[in-house]
Each structure stands twice: as C-alpha cells, then as structure tokens.
C-alpha positions in Angstrom: -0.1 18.5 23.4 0.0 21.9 21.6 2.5 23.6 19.4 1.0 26.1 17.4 3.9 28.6 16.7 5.3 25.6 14.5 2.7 23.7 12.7 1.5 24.3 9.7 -2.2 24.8 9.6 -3.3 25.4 6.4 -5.0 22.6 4.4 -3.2 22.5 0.6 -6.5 21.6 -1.0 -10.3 22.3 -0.9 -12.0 19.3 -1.6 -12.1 18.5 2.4 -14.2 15.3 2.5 -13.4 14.1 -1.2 -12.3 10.5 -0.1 -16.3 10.0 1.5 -17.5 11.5 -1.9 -18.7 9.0 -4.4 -19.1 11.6 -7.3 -15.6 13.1 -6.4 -13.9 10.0 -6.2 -15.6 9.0 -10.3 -15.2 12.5 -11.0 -12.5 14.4 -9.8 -11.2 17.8 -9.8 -8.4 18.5 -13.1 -5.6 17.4 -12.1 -6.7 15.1 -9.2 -6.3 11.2 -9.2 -8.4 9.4 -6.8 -8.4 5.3 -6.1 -9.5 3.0 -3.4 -8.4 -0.4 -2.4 -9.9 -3.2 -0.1 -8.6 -6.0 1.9 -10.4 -9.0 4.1 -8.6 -8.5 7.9 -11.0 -11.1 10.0 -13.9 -11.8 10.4 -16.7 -11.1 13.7 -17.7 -8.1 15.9 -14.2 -8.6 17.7 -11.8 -8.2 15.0 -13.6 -5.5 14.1 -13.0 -3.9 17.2 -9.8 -4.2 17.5 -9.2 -3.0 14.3 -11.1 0.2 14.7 -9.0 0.8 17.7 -5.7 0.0 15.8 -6.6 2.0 12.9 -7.6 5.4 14.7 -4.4 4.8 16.9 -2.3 5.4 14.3 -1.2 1.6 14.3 -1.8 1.3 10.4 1.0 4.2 9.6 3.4 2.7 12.2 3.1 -1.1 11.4 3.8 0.0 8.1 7.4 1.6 8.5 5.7 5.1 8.8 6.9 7.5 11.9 3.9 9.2 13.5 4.7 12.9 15.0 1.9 14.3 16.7 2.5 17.8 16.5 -0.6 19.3 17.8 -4.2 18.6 18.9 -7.1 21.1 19.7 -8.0 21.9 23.2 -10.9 19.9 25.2 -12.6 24.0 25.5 -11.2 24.5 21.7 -14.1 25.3 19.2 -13.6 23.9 16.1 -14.4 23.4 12.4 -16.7 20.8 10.9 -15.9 20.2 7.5 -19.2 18.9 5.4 -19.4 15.4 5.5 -20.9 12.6 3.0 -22.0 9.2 3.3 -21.0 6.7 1.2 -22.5 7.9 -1.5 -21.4 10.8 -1.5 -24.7 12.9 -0.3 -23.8 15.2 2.2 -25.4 14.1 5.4 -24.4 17.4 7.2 -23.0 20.8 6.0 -19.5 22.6 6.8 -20.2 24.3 10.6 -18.9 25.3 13.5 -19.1 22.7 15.6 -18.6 21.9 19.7 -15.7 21.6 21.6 -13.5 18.1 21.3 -14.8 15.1 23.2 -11.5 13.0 24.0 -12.4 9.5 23.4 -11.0 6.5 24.6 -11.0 2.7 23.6 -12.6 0.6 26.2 -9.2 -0.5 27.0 -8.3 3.2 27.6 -6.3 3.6 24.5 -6.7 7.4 23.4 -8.3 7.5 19.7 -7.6 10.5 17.3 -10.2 13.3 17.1 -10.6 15.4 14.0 -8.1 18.2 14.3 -5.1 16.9 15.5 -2.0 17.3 13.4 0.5 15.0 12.3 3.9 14.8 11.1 4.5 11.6 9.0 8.3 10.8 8.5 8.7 8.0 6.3 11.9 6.9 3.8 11.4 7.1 -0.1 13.2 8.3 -3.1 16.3 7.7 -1.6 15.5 9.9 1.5 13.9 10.7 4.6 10.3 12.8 3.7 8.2 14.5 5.9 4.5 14.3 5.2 2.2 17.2 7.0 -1.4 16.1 7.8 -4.3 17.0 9.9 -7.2 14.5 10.4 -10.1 16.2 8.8 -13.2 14.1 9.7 -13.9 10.7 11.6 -16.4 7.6 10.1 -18.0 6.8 13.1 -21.1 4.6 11.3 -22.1 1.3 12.8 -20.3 -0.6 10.4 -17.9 1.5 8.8 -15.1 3.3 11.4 -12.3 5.0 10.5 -10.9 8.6 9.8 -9.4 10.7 6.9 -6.5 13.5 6.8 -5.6 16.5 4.6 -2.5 17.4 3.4 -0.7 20.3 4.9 1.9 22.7 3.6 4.9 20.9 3.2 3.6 17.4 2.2 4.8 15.8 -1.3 1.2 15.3 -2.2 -1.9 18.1 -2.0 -5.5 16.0 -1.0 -7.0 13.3 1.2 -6.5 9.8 2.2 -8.3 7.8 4.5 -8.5 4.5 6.1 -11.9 3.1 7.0 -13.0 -0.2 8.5 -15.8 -2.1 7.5 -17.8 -4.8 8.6 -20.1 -6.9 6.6 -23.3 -8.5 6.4 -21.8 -11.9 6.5 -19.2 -10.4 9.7 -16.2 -10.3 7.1 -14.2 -7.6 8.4 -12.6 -5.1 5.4 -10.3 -2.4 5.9 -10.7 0.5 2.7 -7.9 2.9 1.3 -9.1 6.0 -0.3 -6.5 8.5 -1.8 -7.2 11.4 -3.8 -4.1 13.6 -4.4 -2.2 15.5 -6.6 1.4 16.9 -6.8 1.4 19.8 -4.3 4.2 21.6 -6.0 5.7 22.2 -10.0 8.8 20.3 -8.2 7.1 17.1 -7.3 5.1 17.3 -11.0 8.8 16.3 -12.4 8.4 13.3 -10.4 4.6 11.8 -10.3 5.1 9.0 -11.7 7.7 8.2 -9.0 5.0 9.8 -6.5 2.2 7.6 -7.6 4.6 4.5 -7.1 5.3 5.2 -4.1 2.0 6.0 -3.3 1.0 2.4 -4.4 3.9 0.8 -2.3 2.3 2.7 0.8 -1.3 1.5 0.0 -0.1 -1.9 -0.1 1.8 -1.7 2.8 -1.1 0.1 4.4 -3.7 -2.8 3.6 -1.8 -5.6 4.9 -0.8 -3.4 8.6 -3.6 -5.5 10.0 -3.7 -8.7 8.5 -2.8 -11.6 10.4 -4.3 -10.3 13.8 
C-alpha cells in the first residue's frame, strides 16, 4: 500500500542502527537512555520459527494492546536506503548504501513479513489518552540464530530513537526473544514528562516480552 502525501518520512534521530550497537547501547549519545531485556519463549527449531514469523508480523505490538497502522511500504521497483548495520557487537558488518530494490518475503505459510522501509502508525492508550507513535522499520536481523527487526522514530512520536525486537535461539535450543530501546524525549514537551515516558516505556517492554510466551 502507498500513501506518501501523508506520512511522515523523516527519521527524528541519527543514530540509525544504535539498538545492534554494543558500544552505543554502553555508551550512548547525551541525552539518550538505552536498555535491553530478555525473556525464555520455547525451546527447539520450531518455536523458533514461529516466533520469527509472529514477531516480523507485527504480532508482538498487537498481542500487546498496541494498534498497528501500516501506512506505507516502498515499491517492489523502489530503490532504497541501507542504513549501516552492526553485529552483535557492535562492528559494522556493512556500511550505509544504496541498496536494491525490496524483495517481498513471505513465511512458508504465506504470511507476508515486514521489509525495511515500511512505515507504521502505532496507536496505543497511555497517560490517560489515545497516542500515536510514528515509526519506520529501519533494518532487519536476518542471522541464523538471531531474527528480528528494529524501527526509528518518526516525526510525531513521543519518543526520538530505536527499538527493536530480536529472536534468539541458543546453543542448548532455548528460544529468547530481546528488547532493545534507546530513546529520548523528542520534544521540550514530553521532557516535562520522562519519568512518566520511561514508565510507560517499561510497562510496554513488559508487555512486549511476554506477547509470546505461552505458545
């Protein structure tokens, strides 16, 4: 689907790939909080595929109370930007580009999967009322053991940064899911209010970590 006259494009930060960057996430940018959190969903190679398939299907935000709004995704012939990307380490394993056009992908039960550069509008209640959260998926994990994909914040969105949502599967086949946030108060307005933000922000995180569980 494509709306372009209405969606807000620009990302409201410039650490793009901060929440797969090890020396951002210890060391952030002033200003900038970053945390991660960790939960055990399953265990073996199919719980871990399912869950890959529920988390880049937006499944996490929805099971969680969150209203998903695609508002626009990039055209199959669409060229588009790379952002860099790091490993989990936080070396970059390949540099900001212009990349190819978008592949659609599909789970092998035909479910479509998010790409990198399809907006979002997430609607969910806090504070007392109904807030809508701009993002645009800014890179995919697509590692043999670690799957998932991350979004920027977009003009309009309480927070400015990054959060992503990564599965993982272990040695011992314990299947993990990972929250990354890195963020900050987009505006002097929402300042006033960070430690309500970050509350909130922890509510969501829980909420996000335990989408899965049980399946």
């Amino acid at each position: 689907m494509s709306s372009r006259g209405n969606v807000r494009t620009a990302l409201t930060y410039g650490a793009v790939g901060a929440t797969q960057a090890s020396d951002l996430m210890t060391y952030p940018p002033e200003g900038f909080t970053p945390s991660e959190s960790r939960a055990r969903i399953g265990h073996g190679d199919a719980r871990f595929e399912t869950a890959v398939t529920q988390t880049l299907s937006w499944q996490i935000q929805e099971r969680s109370g969150v209203r998903v709004h695609v508002d626009d995704q990039p055209d199959d012939d669409e060229v588009r930007y790379n952002p860099v990307t790091f490993d989990e380490h936080g070396v970059p394993v390949a540099p900001a580009s212009i990349g190819a056009p978008k592949v659609e992908r599909f789970a092998p039960d035909g479910t479509p999967l998010l790409t990198a550069g399809t907006t979002a509008t997430l609607t969910m209640h806090a504070f007392g009322q109904t807030v809508h959260a701009p993002v645009r998926v800014v890179s995919i994990i697509d590692e043999p053991d670690r799957k998932g994909f991350a979004y920027g914040t977009l003009d309009g969105h309480p927070l400015s940064g990054e959060e992503s949502f990564v599965v993982e599967r272990t040695p011992d086949g314990s299947v993990w899911l990972q929250l990354r946030q890195f963020s900050q108060p987009a505006s002097r307005k929402w300042r006033f209010v960070e430690p309500l933000l970050r509350r909130q922000q922890r509510v969501m995180a829980e909420k996000y970590l335990a989408a899965l569980r049980g399946d």
